[in-house]
N, C-alpha and C positions, 0 to 999 in steps of 0.2 A: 475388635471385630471389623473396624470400620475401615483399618487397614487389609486387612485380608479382601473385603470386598472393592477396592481400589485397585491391587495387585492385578498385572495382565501378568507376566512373567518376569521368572525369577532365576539364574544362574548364575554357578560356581567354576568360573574357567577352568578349563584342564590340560594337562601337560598340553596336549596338541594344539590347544587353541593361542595357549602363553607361547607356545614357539614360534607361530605363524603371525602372530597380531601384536607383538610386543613392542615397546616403543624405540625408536631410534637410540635415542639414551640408554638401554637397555644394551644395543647390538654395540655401539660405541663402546662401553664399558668390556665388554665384550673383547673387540678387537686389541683393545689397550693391553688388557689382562691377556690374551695370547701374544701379542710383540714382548712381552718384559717373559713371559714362559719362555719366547723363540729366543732375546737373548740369554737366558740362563743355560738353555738347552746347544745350542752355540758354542756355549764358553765351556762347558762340561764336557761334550764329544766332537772338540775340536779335530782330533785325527780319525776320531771312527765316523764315516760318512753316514755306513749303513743302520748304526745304534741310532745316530742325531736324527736321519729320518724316519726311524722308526718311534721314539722319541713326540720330534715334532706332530706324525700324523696321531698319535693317542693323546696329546694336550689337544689338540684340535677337534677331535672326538670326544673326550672329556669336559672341552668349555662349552662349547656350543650345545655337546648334548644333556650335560646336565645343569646346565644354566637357566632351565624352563623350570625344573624340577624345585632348584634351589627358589626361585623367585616366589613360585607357589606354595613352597612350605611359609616363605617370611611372610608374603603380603599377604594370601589367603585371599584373592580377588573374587567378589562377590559382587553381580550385577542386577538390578529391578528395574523392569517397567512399570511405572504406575500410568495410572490414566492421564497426569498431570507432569510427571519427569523420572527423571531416571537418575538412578540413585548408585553408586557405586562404592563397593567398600575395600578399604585396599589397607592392611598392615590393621591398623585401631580406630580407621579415618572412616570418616560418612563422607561423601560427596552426595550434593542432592542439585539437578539441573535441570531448569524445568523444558519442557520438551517445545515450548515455544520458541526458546532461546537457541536450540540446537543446529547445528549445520552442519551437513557433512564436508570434508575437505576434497573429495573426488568420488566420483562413483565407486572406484577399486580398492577404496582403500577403508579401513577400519577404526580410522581419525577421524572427530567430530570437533566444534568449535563454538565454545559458547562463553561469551564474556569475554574475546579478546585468547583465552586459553585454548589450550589445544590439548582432547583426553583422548587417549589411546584406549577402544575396547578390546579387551582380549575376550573374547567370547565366542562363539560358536556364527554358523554364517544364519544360521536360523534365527538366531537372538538378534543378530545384526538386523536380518531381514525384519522382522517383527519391529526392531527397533524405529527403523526407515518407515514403516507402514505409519506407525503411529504420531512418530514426529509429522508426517504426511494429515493426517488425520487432524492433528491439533495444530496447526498452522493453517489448514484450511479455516477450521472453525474460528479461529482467530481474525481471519481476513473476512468473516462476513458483519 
């Protein structure tokens, strides 16, 4: 009970939020796995131009577009604010960070930094916002 009443909010990223907010590492993997696709697709429809780009343009459709999908069945990303830190659950893992310790890495962006680390929220711009509010919140209260 005593965590329910701690709880501000709580979310389950979704495909649109995993595509938009996903971590660099993430897009990197990404790009690697379509260069080793482009050469195989290359070496396959060496003399047919118009197969290799038709080809190419559906691996590129296919990685990027279901590489949010895939991420989110494995990790199962799962976000909470509590009054105290924010808690994130990704694949079997708890992450727990308390919201003292947080920082964001720029205004636009959906990278926070706490402890030298750097966690990518995948979450919604409202969860984001909520998130800023509060870390706001408990840093002030902190400073008096």
């Amino acid at each position: 009970m005593e965590k329910m009443k701690d709880m501000i909010r709580t979310e389950q990223a979704s495909y649109r939020d995993i595509y938009l907010r996903r971590p660099l590492v993430f897009k990197l993997f990404e790009s690697v796995l379509y260069i080793f696709v482009m050469l195989g697709i290359l070496q396959s429809f060496l003399n047919d131009r118009g197969k290799g780009l038709l080809f190419a343009t559906l691996a590129a459709v296919a990685i990027v577009g279901f590489a949010p999908a895939i991420y989110k069945a494995i990790l199962h990303p799962v976000y909470e604010i509590t009054r105290t830190h924010l808690v994130i659950r990704l694949f079997n893992r708890e992450i727990k960070l308390s919201l003292h310790d947080l920082e964001k890495k720029n205004a636009w962006s959906s990278v926070y930094k706490a402890s030298g680390k750097k966690y990518s929220i995948m979450a919604s711009r409202d969860f984001i916002q909520e998130l800023d509010n509060q870390i706001a919140k408990r840093q002030k209260k902190g400073r008096r």
